[in-house]
NUKE-418371 format. One record per residue (C-alpha): residue in one letter; chain; x, y, z. Coordinates in pm, 1 decimal. Each point is the difference from the previous one (the first is absolute). Last residue first. Example, Ala and Ser with C-alpha at 12.3 -4.5 7.8 and 13.67 -1.06 7.14 Angstrom:
BEGIN
<site S,A,<1367.0,-106.0,714.0>>
<site A,A,<-137.0,-344.0,66.0>>
# end
This chain:
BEGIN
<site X,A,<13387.1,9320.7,9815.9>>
<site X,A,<-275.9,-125.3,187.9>>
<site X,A,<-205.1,299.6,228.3>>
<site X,A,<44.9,-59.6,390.3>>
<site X,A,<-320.9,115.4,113.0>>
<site X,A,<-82.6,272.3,234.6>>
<site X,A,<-102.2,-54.3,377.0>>
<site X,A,<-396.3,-74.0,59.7>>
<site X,A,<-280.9,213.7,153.1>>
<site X,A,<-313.1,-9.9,170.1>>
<site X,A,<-168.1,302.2,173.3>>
<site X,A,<-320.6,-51.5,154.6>>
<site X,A,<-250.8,210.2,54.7>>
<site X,A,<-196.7,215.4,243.0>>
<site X,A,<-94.2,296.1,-190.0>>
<site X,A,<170.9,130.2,-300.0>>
<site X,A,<241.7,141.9,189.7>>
<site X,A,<-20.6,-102.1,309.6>>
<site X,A,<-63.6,-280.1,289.5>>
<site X,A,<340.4,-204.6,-181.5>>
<site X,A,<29.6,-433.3,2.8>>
<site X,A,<387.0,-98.7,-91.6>>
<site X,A,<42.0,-290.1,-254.3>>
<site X,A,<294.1,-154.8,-175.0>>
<site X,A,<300.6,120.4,210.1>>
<site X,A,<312.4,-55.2,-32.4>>
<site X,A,<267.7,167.2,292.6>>
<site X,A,<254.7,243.3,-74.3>>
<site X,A,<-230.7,197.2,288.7>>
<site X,A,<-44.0,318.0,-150.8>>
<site X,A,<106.2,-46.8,-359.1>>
<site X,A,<-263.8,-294.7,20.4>>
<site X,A,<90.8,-328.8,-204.7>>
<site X,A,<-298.4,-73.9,-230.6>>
<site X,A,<-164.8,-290.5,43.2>>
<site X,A,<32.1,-291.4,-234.1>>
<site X,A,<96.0,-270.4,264.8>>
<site X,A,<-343.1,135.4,154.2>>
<site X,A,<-229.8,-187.1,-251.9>>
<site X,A,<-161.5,-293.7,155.2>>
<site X,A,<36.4,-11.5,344.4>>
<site X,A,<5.1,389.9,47.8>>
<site X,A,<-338.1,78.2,-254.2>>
<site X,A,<-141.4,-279.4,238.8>>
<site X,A,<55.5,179.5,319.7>>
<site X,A,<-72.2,340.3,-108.5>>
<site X,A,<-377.3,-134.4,-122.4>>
<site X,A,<-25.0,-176.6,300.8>>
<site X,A,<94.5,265.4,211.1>>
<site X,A,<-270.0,214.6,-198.4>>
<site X,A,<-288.1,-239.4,-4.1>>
<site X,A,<73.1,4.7,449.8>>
<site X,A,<-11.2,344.2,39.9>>
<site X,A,<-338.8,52.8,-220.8>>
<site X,A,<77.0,59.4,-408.4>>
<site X,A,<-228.4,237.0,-171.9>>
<site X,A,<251.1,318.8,-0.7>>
<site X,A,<286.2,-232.8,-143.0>>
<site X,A,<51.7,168.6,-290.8>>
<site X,A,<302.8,-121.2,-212.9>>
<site X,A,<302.2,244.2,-116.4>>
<site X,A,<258.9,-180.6,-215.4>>
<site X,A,<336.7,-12.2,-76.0>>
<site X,A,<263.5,-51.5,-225.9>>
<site X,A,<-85.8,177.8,-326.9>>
<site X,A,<307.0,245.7,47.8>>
<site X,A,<-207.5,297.4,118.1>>
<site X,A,<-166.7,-168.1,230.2>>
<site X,A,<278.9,-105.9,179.7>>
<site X,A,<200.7,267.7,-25.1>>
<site X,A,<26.3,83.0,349.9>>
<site X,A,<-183.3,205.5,247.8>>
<site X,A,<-283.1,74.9,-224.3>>
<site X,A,<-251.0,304.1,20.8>>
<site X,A,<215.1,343.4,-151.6>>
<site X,A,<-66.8,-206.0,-308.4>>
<site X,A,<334.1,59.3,-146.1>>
<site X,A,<36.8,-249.3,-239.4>>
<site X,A,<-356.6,-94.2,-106.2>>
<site X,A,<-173.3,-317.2,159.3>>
<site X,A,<-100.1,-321.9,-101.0>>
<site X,A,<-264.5,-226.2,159.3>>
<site X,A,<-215.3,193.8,290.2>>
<site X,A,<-308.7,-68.7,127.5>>
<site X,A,<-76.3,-430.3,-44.9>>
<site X,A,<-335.8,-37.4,70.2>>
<site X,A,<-63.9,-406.7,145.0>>
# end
């Protein structure tokens, strides 16, 4: 697994949201996977972490993992919503 991207400057001109620049997400390459590696892959990052994705501005709905064909190549984007920090 070759992760791409980790943290990202303010003002990038490449990110959509602030994702990356917040610590909260990460860019995986999925250029080796076939079809069927990569809907497994999506699959078990869903069962097992997607309470922690990020809520889309889009959509207002979370989302933990979303596969892109650019960029860095073909990758996978995960992400996670911020953490409530204890008084």
């Amino acid at each position: 697994m070759r992760i791409t991207s980790l943290l990202r400057p303010y003002g990038d001109g490449i990110s959509r949201s602030t994702t990356h620049q917040e610590g909260r997400a990460a860019d995986i390459s999925i250029l080796d996977l076939s079809e069927i590696e990569l809907k497994q892959f999506e699959s078990d990052i869903v069962a097992r972490f997607g309470y922690l994705g990020a809520i889309s501005k889009e959509t207002g709905h979370s989302k933990i993992i979303e596969t892109k064909k650019h960029g860095t190549g073909p990758h996978a984007h995960i992400q996670v919503r911020p953490t409530r920090r204890k008084p």
